[in-house]
mmCIF file as Biopython writes it, N, C-alpha, C and O atoms, coordinates in Angstrom:
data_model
#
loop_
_atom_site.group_PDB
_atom_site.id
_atom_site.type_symbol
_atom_site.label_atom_id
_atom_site.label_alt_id
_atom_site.label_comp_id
_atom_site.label_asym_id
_atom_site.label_entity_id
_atom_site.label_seq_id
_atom_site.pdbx_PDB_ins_code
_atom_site.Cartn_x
_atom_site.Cartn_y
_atom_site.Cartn_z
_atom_site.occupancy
_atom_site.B_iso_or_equiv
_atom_site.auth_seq_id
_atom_site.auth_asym_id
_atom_site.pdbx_PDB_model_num
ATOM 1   N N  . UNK A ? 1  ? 0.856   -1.179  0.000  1.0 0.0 1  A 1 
ATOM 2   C CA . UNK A ? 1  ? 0.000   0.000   0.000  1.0 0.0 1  A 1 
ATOM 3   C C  . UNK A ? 1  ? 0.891   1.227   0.000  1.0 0.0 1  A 1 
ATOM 4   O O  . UNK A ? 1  ? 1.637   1.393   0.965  1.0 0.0 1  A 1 
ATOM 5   N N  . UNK A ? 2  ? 0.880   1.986   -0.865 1.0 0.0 2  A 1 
ATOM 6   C CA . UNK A ? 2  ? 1.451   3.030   -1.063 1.0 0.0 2  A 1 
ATOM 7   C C  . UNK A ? 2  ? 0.604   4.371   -1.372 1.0 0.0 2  A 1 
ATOM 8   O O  . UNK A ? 2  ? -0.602  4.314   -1.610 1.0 0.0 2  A 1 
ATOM 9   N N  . UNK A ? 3  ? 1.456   5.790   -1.345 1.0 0.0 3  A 1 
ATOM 10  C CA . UNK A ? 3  ? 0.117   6.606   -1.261 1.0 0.0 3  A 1 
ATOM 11  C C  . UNK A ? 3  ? 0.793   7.908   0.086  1.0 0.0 3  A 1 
ATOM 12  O O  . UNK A ? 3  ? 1.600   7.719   0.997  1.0 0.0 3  A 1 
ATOM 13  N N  . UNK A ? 4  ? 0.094   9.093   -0.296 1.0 0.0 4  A 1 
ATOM 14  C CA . UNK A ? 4  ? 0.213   9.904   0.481  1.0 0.0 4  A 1 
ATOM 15  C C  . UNK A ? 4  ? -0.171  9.817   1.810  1.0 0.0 4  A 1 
ATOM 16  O O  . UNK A ? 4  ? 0.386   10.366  2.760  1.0 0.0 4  A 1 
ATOM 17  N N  . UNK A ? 5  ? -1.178  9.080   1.834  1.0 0.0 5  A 1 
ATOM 18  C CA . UNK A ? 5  ? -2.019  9.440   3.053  1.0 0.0 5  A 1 
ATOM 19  C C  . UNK A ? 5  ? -1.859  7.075   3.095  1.0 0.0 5  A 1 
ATOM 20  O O  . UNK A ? 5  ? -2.290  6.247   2.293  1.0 0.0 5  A 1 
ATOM 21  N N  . UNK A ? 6  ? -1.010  6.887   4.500  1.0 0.0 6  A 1 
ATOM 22  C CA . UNK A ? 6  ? -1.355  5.545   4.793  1.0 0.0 6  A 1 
ATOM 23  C C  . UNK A ? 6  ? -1.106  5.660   5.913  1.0 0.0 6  A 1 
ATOM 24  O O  . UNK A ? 6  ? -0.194  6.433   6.205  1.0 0.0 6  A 1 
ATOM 25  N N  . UNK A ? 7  ? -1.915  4.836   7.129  1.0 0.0 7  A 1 
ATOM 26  C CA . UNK A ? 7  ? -2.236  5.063   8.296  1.0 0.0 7  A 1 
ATOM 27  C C  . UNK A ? 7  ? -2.553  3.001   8.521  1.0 0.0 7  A 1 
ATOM 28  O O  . UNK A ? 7  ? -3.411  2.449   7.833  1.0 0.0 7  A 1 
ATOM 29  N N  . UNK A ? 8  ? -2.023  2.508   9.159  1.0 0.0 8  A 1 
ATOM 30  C CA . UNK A ? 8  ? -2.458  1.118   10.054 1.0 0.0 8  A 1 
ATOM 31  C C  . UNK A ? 8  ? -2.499  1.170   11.586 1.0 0.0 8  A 1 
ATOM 32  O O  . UNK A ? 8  ? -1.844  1.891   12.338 1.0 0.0 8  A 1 
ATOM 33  N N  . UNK A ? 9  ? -3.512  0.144   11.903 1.0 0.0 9  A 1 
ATOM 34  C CA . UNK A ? 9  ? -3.774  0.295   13.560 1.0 0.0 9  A 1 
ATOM 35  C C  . UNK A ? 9  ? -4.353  -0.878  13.594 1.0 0.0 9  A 1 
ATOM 36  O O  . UNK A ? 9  ? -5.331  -0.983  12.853 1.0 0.0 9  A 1 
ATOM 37  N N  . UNK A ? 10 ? -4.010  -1.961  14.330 1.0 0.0 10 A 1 
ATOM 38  C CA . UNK A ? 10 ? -4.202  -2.448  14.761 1.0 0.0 10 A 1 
ATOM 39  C C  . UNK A ? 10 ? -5.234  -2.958  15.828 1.0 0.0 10 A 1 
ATOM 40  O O  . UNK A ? 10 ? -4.857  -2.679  16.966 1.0 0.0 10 A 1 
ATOM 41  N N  . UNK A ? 11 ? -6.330  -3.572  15.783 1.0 0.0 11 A 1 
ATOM 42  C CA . UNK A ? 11 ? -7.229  -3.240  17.026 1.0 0.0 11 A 1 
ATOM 43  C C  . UNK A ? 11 ? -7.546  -5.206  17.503 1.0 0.0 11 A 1 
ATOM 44  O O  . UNK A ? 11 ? -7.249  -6.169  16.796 1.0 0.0 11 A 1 
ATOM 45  N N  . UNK A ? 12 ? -8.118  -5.231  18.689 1.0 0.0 12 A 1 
ATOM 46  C CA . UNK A ? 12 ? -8.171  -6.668  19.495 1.0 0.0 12 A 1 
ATOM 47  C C  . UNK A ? 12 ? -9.199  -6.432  19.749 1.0 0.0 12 A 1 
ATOM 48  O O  . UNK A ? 12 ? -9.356  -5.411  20.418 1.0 0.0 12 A 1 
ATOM 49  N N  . UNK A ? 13 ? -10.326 -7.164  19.393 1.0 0.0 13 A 1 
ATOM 50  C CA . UNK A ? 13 ? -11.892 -6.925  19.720 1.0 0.0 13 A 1 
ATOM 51  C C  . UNK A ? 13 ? -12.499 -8.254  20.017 1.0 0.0 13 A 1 
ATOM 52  O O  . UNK A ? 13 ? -12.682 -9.085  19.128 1.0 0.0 13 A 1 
ATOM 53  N N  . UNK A ? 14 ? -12.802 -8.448  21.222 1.0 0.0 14 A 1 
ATOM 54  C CA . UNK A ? 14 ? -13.878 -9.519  21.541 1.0 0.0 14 A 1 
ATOM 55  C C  . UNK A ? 14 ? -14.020 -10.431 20.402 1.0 0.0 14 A 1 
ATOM 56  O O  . UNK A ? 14 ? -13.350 -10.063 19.437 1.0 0.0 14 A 1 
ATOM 57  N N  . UNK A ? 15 ? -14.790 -11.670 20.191 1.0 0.0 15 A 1 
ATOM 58  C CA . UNK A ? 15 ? -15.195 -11.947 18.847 1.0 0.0 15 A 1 
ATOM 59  C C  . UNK A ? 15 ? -16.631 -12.376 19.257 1.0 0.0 15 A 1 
ATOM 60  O O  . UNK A ? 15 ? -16.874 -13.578 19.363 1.0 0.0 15 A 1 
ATOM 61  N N  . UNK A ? 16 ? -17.621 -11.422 19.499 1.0 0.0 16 A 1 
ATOM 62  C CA . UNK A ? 16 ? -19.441 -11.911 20.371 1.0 0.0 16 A 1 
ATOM 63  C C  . UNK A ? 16 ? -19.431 -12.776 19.106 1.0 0.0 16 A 1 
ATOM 64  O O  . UNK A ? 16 ? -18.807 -12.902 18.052 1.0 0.0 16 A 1 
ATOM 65  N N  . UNK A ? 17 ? -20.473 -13.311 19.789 1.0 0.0 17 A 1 
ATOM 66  C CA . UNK A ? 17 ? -21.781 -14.046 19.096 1.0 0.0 17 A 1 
ATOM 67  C C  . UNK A ? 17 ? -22.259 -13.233 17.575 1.0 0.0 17 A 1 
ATOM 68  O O  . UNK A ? 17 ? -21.975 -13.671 16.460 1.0 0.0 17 A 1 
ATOM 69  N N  . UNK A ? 18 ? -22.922 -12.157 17.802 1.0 0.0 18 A 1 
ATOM 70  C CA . UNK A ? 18 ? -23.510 -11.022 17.182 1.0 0.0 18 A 1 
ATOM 71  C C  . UNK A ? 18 ? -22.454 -10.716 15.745 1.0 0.0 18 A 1 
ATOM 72  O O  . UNK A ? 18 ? -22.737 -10.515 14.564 1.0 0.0 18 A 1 
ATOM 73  N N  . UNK A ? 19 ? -21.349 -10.780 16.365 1.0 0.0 19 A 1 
ATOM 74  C CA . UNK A ? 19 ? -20.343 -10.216 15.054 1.0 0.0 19 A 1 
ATOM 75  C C  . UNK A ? 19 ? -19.649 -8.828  15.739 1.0 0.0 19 A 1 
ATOM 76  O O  . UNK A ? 19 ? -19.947 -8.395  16.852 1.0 0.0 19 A 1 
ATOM 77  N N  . UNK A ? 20 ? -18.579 -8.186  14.747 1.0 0.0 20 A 1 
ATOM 78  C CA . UNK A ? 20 ? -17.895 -7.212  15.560 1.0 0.0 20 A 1 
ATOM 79  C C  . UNK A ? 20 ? -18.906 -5.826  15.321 1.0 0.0 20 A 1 
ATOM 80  O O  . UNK A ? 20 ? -18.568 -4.879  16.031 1.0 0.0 20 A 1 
ATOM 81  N N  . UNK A ? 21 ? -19.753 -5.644  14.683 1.0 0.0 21 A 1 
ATOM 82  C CA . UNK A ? 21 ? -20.463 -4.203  14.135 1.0 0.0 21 A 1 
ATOM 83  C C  . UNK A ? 21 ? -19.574 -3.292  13.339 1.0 0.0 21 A 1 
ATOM 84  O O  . UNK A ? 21 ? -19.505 -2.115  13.692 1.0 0.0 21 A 1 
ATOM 85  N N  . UNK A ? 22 ? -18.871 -3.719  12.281 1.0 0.0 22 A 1 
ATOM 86  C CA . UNK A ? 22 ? -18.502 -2.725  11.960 1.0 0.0 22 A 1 
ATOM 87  C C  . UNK A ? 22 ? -18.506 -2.892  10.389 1.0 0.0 22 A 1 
ATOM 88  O O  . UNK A ? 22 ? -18.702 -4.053  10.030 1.0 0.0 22 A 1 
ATOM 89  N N  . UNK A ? 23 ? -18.324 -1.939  9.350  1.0 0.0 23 A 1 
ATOM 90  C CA . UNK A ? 23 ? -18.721 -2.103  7.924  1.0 0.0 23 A 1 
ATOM 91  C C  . UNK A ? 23 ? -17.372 -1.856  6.877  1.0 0.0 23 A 1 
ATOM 92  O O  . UNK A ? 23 ? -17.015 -0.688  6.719  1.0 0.0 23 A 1 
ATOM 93  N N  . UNK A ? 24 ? -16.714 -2.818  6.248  1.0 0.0 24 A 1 
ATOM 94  C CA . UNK A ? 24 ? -15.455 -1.936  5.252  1.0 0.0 24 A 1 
ATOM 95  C C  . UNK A ? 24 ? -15.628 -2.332  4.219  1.0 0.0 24 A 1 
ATOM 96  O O  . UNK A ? 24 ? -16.229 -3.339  3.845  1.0 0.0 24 A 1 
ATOM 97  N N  . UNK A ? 25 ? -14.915 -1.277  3.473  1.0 0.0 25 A 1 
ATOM 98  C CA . UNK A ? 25 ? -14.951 -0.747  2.217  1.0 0.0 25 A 1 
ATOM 99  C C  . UNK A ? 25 ? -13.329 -1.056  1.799  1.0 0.0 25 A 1 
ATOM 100 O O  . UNK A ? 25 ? -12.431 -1.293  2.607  1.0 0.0 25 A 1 
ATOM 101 N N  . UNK A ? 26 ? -13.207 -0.996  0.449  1.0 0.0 26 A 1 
ATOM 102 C CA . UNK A ? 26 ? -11.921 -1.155  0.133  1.0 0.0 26 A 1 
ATOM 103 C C  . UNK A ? 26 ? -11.056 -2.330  -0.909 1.0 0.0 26 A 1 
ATOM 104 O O  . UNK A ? 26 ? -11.680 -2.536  -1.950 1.0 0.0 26 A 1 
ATOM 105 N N  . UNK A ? 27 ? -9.962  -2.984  -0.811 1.0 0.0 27 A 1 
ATOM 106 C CA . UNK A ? 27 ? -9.342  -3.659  -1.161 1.0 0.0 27 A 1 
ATOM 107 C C  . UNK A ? 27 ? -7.633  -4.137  -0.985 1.0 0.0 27 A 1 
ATOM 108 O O  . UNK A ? 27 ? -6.917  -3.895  -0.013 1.0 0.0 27 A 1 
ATOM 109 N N  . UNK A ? 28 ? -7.315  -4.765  -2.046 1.0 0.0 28 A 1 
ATOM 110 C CA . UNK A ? 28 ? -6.089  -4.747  -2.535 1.0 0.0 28 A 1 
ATOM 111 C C  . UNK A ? 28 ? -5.226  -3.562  -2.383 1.0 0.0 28 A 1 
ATOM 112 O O  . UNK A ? 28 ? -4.482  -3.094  -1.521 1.0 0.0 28 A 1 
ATOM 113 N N  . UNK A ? 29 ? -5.664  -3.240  -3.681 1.0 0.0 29 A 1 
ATOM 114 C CA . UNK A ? 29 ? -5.011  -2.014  -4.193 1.0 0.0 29 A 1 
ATOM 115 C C  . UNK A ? 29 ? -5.259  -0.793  -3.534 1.0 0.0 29 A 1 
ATOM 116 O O  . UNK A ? 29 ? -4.345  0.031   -3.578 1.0 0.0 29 A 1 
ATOM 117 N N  . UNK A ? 30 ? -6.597  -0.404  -2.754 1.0 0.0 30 A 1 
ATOM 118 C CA . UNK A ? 30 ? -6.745  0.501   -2.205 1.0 0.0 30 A 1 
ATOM 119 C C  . UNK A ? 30 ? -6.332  0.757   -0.289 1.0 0.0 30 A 1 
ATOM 120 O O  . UNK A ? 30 ? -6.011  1.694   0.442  1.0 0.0 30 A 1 
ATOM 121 N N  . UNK A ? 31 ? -6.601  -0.741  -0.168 1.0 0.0 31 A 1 
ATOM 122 C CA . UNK A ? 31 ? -6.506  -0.771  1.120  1.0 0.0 31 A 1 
ATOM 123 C C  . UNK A ? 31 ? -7.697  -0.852  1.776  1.0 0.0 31 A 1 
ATOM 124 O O  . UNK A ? 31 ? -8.634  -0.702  0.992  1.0 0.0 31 A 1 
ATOM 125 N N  . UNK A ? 32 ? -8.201  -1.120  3.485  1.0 0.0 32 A 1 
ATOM 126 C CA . UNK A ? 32 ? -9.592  -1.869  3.508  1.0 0.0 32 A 1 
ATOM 127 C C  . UNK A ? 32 ? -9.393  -0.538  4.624  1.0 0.0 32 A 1 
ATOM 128 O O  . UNK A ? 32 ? -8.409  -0.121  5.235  1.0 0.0 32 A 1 
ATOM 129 N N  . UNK A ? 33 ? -11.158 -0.004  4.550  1.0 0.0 33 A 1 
ATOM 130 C CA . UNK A ? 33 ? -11.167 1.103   4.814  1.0 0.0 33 A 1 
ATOM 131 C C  . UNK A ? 33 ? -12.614 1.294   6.126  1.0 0.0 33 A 1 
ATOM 132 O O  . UNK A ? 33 ? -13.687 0.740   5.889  1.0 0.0 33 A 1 
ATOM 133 N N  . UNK A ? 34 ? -12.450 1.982   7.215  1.0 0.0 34 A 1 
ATOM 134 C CA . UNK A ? 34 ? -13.491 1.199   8.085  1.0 0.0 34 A 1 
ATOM 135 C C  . UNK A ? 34 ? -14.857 2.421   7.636  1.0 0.0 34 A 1 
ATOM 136 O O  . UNK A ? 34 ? -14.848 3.641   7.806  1.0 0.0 34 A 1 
ATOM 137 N N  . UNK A ? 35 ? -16.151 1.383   6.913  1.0 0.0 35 A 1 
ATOM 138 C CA . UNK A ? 35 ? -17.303 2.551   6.393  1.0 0.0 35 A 1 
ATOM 139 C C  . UNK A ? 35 ? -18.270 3.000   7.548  1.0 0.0 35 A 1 
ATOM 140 O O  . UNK A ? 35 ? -18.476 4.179   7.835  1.0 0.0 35 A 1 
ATOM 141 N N  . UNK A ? 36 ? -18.746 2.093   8.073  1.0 0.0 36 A 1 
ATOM 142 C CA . UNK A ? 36 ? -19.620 1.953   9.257  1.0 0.0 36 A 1 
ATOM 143 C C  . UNK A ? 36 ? -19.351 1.125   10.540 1.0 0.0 36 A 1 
ATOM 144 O O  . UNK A ? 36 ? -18.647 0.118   10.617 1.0 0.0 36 A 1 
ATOM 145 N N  . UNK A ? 37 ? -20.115 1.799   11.635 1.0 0.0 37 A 1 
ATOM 146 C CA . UNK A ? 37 ? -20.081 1.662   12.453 1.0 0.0 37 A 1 
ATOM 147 C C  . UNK A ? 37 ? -21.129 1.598   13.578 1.0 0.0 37 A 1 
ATOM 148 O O  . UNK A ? 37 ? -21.613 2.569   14.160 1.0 0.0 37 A 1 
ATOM 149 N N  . UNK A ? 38 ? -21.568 -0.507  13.920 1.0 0.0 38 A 1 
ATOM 150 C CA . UNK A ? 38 ? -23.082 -0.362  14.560 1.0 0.0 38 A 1 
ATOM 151 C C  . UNK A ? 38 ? -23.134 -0.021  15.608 1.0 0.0 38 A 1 
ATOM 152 O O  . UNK A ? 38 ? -22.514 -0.670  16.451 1.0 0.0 38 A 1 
ATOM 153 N N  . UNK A ? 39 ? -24.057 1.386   16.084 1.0 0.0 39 A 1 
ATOM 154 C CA . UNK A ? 39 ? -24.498 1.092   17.682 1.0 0.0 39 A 1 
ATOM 155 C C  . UNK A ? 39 ? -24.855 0.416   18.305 1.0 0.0 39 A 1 
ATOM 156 O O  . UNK A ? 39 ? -25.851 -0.302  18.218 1.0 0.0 39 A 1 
ATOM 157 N N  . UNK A ? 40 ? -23.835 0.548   19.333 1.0 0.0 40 A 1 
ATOM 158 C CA . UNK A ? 40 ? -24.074 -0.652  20.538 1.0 0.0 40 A 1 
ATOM 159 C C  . UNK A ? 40 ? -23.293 -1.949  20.472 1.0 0.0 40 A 1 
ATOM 160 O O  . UNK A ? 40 ? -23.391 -2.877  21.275 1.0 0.0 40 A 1 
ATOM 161 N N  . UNK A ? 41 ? -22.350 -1.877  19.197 1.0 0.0 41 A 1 
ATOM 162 C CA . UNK A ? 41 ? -21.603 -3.193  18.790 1.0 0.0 41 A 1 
ATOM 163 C C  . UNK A ? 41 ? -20.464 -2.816  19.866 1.0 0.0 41 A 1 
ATOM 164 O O  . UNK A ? 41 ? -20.342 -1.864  20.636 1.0 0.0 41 A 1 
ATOM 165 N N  . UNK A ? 42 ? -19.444 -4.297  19.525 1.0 0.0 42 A 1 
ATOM 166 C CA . UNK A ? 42 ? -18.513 -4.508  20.055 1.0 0.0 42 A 1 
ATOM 167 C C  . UNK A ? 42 ? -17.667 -3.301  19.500 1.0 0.0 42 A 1 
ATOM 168 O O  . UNK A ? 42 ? -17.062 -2.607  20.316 1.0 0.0 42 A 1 
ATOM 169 N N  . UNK A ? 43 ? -17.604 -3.057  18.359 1.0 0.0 43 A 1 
ATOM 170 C CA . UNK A ? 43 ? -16.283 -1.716  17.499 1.0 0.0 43 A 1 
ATOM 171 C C  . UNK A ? 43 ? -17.468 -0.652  17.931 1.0 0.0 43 A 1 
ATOM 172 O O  . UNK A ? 43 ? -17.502 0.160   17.007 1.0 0.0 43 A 1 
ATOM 173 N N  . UNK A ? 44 ? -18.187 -0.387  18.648 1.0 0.0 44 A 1 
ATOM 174 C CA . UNK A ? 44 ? -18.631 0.713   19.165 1.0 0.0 44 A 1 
ATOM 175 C C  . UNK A ? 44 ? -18.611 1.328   20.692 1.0 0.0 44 A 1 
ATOM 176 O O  . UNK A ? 44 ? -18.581 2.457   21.181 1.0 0.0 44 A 1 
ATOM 177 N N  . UNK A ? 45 ? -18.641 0.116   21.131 1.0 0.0 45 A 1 
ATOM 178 C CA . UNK A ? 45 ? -17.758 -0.057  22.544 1.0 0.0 45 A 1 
ATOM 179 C C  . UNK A ? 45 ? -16.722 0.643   23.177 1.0 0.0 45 A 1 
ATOM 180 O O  . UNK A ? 45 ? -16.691 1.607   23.941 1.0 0.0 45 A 1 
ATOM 181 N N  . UNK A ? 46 ? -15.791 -0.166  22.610 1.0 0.0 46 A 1 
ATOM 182 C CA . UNK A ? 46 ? -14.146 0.651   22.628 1.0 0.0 46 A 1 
ATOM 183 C C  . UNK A ? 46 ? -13.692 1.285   22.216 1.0 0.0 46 A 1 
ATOM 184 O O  . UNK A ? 46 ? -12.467 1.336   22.327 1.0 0.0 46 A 1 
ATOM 185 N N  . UNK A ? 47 ? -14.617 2.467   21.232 1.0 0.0 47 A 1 
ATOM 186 C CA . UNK A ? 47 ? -14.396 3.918   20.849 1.0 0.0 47 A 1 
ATOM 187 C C  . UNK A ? 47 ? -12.972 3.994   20.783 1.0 0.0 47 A 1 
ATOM 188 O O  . UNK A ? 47 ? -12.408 4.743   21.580 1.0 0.0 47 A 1 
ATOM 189 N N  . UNK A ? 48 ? -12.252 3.290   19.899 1.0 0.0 48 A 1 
ATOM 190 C CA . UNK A ? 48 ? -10.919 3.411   19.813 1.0 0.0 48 A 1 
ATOM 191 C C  . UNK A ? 48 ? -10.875 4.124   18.326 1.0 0.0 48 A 1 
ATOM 192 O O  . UNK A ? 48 ? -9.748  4.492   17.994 1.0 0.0 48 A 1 
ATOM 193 N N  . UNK A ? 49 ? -11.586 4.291   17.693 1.0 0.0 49 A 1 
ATOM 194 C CA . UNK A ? 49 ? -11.443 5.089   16.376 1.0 0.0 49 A 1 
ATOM 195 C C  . UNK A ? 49 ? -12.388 6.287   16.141 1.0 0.0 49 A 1 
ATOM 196 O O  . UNK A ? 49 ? -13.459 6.324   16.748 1.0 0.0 49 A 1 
ATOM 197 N N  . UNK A ? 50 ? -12.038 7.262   15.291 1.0 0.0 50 A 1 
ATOM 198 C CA . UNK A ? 50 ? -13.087 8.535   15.122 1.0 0.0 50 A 1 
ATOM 199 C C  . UNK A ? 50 ? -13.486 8.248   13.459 1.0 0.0 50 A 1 
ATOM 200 O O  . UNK A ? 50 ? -12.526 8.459   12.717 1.0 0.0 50 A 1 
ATOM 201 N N  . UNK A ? 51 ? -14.759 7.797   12.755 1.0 0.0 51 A 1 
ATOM 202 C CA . UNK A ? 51 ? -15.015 7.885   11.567 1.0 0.0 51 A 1 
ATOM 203 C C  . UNK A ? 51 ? -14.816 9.181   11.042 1.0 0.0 51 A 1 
ATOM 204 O O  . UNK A ? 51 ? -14.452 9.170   9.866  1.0 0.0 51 A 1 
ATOM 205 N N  . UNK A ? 52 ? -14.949 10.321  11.570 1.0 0.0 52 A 1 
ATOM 206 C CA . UNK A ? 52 ? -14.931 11.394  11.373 1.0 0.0 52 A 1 
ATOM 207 C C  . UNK A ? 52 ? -13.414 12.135  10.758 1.0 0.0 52 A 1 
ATOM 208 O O  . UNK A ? 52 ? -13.272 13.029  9.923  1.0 0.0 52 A 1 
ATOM 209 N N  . UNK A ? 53 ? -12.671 11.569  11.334 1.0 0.0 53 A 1 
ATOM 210 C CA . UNK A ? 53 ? -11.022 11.801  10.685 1.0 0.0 53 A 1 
ATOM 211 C C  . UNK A ? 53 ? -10.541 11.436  9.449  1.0 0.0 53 A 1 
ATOM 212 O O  . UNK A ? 53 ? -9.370  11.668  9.149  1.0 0.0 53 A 1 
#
């Protein structure tokens, strides 16, 4: 992945029943990109990311 703008993070999330709540976009070539985000999920929980950035 190459590119002006590349950013990785790493995250450790439970694995519920339910699934983690969260939605990506992306690929290969582009890189996998986080779209959504369910309330009340596990990736909503630990508010470890801002969609907003």
């Amino acid at each position: 992945l190459t590119g002006e703008w590349v950013q990785v993070q790493i995250l450790h999330l439970p694995n519920e029943p339910e699934g983690l709540g969260f939605g990506i976009v992306g690929g290969h070539s582009t890189g996998v990109v986080i779209k959504s985000i369910v309330a009340g999920s596990v990736a909503d929980k630990v508010k470890l990311w801002d969609l907003n950035e």
